[in-house]
C-alpha atoms as a printed R data frame, in Angstrom:
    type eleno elety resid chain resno      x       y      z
1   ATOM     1    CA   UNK     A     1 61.384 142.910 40.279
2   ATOM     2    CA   UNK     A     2 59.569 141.261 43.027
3   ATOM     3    CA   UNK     A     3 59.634 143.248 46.571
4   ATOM     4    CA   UNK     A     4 61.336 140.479 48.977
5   ATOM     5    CA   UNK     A     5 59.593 142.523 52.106
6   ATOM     6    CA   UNK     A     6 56.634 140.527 53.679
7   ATOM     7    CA   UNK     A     7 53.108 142.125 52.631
8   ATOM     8    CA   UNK     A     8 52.218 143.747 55.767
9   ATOM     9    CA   UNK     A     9 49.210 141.886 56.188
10  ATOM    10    CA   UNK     A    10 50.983 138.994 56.016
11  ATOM    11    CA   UNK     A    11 51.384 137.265 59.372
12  ATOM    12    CA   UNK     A    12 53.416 134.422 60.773
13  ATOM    13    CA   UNK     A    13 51.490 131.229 61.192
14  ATOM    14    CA   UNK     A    14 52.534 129.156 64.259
15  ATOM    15    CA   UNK     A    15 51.804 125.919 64.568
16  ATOM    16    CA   UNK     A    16 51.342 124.246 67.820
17  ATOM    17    CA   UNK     A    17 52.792 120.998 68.279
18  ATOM    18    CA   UNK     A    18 50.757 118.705 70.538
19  ATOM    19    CA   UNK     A    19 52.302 116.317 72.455
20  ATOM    20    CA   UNK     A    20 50.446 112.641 72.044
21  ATOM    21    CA   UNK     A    21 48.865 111.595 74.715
22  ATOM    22    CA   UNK     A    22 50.215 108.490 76.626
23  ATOM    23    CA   UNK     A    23 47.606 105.934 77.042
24  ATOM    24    CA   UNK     A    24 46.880 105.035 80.622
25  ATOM    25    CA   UNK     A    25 49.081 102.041 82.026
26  ATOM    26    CA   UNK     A    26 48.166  98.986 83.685
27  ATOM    27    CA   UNK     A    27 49.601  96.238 85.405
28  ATOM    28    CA   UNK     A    28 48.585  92.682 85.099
29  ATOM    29    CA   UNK     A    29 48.786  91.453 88.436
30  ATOM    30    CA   UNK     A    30 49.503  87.325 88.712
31  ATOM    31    CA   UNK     A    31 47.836  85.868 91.861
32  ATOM    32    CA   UNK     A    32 48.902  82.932 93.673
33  ATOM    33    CA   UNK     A    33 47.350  79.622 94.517
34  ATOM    34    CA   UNK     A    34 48.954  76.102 95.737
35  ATOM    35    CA   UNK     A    35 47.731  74.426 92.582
36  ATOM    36    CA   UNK     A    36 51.140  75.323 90.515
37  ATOM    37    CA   UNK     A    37 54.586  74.962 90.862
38  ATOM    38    CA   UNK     A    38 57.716  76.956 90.827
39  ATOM    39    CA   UNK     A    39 58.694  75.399 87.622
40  ATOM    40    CA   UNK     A    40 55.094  76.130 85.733
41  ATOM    41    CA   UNK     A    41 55.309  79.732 86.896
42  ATOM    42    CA   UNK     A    42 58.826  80.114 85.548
43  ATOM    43    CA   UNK     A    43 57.711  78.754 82.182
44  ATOM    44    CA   UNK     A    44 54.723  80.387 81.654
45  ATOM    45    CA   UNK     A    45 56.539  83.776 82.443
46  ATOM    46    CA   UNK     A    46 59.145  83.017 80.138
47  ATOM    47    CA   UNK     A    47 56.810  81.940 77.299
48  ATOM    48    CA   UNK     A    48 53.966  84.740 78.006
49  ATOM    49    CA   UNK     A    49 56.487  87.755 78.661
50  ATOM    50    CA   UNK     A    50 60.272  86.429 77.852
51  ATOM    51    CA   UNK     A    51 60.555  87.204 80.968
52  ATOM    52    CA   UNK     A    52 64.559  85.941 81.704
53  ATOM    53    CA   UNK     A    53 64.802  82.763 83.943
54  ATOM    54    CA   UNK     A    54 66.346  84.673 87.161
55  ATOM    55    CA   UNK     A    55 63.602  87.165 86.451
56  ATOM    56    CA   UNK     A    56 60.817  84.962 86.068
57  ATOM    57    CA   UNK     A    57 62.340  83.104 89.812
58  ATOM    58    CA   UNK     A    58 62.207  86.212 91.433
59  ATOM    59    CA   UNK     A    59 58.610  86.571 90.645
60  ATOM    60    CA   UNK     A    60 57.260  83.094 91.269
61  ATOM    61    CA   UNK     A    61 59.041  83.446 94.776
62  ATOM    62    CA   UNK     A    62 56.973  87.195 95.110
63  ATOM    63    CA   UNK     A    63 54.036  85.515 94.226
64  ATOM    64    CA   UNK     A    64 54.463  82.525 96.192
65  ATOM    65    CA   UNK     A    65 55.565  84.513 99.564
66  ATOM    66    CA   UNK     A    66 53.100  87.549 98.908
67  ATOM    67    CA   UNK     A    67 49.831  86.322 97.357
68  ATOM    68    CA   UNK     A    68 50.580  88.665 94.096
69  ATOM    69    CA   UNK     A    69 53.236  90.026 91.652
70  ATOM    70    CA   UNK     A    70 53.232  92.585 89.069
71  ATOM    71    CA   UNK     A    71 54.330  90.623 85.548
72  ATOM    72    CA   UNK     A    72 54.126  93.946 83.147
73  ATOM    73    CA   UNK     A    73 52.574  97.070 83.147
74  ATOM    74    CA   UNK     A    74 51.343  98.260 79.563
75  ATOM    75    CA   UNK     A    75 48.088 100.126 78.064
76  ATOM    76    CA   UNK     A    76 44.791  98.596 78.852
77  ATOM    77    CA   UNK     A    77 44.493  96.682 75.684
78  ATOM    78    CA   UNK     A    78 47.630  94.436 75.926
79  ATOM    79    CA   UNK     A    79 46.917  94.318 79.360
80  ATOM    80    CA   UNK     A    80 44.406  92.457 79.032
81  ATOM    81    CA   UNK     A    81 45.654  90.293 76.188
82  ATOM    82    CA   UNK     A    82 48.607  89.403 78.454
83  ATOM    83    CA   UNK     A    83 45.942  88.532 81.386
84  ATOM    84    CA   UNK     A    84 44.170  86.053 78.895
85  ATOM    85    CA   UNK     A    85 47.174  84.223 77.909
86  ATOM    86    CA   UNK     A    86 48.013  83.569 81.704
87  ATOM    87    CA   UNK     A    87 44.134  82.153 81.576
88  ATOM    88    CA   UNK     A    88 44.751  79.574 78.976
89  ATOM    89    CA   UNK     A    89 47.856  78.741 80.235
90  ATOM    90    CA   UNK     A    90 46.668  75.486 80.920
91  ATOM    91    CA   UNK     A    91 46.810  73.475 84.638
92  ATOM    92    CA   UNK     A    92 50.729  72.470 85.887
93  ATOM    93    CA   UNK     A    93 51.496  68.659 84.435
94  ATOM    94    CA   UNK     A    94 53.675  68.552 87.751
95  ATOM    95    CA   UNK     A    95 50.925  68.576 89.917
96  ATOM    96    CA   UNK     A    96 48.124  65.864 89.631
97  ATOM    97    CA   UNK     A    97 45.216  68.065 91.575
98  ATOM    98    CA   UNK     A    98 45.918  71.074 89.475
99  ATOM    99    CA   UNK     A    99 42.862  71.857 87.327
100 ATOM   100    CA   UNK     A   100 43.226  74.811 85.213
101 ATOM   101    CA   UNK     A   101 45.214  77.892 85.034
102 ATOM   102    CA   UNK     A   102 47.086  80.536 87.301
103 ATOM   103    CA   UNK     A   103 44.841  83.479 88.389
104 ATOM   104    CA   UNK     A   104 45.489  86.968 86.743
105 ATOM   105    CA   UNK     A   105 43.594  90.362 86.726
106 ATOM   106    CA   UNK     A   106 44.326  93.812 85.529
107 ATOM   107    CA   UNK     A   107 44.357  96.893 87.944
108 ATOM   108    CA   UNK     A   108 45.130 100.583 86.687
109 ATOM   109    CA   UNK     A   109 48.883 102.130 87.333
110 ATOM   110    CA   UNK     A   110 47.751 104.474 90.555
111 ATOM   111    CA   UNK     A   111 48.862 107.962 89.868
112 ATOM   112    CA   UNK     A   112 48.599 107.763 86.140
């Protein structure tokens, strides 16, 4: 019959669960200009992040009274996929001097 004691060399493996590591965050940062209008930045916001409607007001009137406004804060690499698409946006069919896009750039979370 087999002993049911532990050989006593035997020893007790522990395994040592590592956390992942969370990629570092960044915010893409939507800068203003007088080239687009409240409507266009409302849109785009909506299409780019589904961003709701009140949601996507309260940051075109951030933008528009601050010079900037956060629009999402994710890792690096959608970061700067979001950032493009804000790029190629296209210029604001409201406006007949607008020429091209909204400004956007990428800056890293501080304290992360």
């Amino acid at each position: 019959m087999a002993d049911s004691k532990p050989f006593a060399n035997e020893q007790t493996q522990t395994k040592t669960v590592q956390k992942p590591r969370e990629l570092p965050r960044y915010n893409v940062v939507l800068l203003d200009d007088d080239q687009h209008s409240y409507e266009y930045v409302i849109d785009m916001l909506e299409s780019i992040f589904a961003h709701p409607e009140q949601k996507a007001f309260r940051m075109a009137q951030t933008v528009d009274q601050t010079g900037r406004v956060v629009v999402c804060t994710t890792h690096k690499e959608r970061a700067e996929l979001k950032r493009d698409q804000i790029l190629s946006y296209g210029c604001d069919f409201r406006i007949a001097s607008c020429v091209g896009s909204m400004t956007a750039v990428i800056e890293p979370v501080s304290g992360d």
